[in-house]
N, C-alpha and C positions, 0 to 999 in steps of 0.2 A: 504494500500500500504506500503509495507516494504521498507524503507531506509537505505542505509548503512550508518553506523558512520563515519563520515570525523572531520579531525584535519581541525581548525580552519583558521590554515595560508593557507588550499588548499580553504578554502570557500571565505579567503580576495584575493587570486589569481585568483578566479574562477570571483570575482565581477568586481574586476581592470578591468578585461581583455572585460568582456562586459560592462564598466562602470555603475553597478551597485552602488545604494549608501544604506544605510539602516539609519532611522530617529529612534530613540532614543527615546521614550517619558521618560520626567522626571515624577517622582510625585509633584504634586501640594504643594510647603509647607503651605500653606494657609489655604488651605482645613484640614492639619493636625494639624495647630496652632488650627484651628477653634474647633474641633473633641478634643484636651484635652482641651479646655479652659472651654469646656463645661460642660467636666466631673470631671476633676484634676483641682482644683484650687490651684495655688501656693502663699503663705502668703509672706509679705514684710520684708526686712533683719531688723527685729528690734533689732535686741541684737548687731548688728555692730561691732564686735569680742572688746565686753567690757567682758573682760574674767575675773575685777578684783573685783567679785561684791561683799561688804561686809556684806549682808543680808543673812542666809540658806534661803535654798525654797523658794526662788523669782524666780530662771532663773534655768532652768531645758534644758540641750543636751540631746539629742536621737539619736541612729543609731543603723542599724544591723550588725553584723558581721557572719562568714561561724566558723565552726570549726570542724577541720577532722575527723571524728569519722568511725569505719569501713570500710567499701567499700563507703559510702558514705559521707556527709553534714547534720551535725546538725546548729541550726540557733539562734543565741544570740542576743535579742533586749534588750537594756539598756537603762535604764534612769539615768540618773546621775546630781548631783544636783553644779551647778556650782562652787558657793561660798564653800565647805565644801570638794569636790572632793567624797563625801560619794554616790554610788550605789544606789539609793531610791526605783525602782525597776527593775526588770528581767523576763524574759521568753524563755523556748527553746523552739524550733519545729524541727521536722525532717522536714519540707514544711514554703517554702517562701510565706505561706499567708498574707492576709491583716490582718486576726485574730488574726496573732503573736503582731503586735504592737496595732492592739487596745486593747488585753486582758493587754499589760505590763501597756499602757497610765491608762488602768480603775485601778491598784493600788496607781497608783498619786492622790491624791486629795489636791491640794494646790489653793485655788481661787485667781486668780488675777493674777496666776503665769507666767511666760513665760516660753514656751516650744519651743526650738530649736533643728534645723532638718538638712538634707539635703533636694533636691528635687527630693530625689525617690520616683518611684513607691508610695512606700505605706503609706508618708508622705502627698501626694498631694490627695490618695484616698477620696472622701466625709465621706465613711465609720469612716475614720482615726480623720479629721475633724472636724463629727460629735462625737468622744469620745473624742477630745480635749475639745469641746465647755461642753461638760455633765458634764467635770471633771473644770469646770470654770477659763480653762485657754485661756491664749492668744498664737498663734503658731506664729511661728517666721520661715524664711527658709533662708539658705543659698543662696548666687547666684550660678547661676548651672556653675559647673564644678569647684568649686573651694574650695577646702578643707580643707584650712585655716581658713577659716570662723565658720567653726563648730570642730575646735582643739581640744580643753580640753575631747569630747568625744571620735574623733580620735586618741589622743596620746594614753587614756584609754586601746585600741584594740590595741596596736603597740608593740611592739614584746619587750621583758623583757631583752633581754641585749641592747637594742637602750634607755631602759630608765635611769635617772640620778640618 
């Protein structure tokens, strides 16, 4: 049966008028805590933005950034080493895989280290997780939504006349 396209405000006229009401269903947030708790585990703020660490290679940030390249997005995951502000290492991808940061994390090998994040995606992956744990370090994550917390690699990616 073919219908015709109606604007919106004749479909909430149409209902007033025969006092129609329409119910809403939400999504369950429950159900979606439940579904990544499962999969995505998120690690506890252990580096508590101590940004002044005086050891190298103890406290290692991590994040990806976009960089314009073409028509499209090439993808920069860095590690970078707190204390020393020194690169430790890198990788690009044209694709936002989980591959990208487990391939940069397998060039870290410091045991005992801390490795500090955000709570994306591919931070909280098992996959990810599991090449923190290989590389004998400890993960660390930000609280979500808040980006102060993992600074010194954000400043990193931030635009070269905003820095000092």
């Amino acid at each position: 049966m073919w219908l015709p396209h109606m604007n919106h405000k004749k479909i909430q006229r149409i209902m007033k008028k025969y006092g129609l009401r329409a119910t809403v269903r939400r999504k369950n947030p429950y159900k979606q805590l439940q579904t990544k708790n499962r999969e995505h585990r998120v690690a506890p703020n252990l580096l508590q933005r101590d940004f002044l660490q005086p050891t190298p290679y103890a406290v290692f940030c991590t994040d990806i950034t976009y960089l314009p390249w073409k028509d499209t997005f090439a993808y920069l995951s860095v590690v970078k080493d707190v204390a020393s502000g020194e690169v430790v290492a890198w990788k690009t991808s044209l694709g936002l895989e989980v591959e990208l940061v487990t391939a940069t994390l397998d060039q870290v090998s410091a045991q005992g280290a801390l490795i500090h994040s955000d709570q994306g995606f591919h931070y909280t992956n098992p996959r990810c997780i599991q090449a923190v744990q290989k590389g004998g370090m400890i993960q660390s994550m930000s609280r979500k939504g808040n980006c102060i917390d993992n600074a010194p690699i954000e400043s990193f990616f931030g635009a070269p006349e905003r820095r000092a």
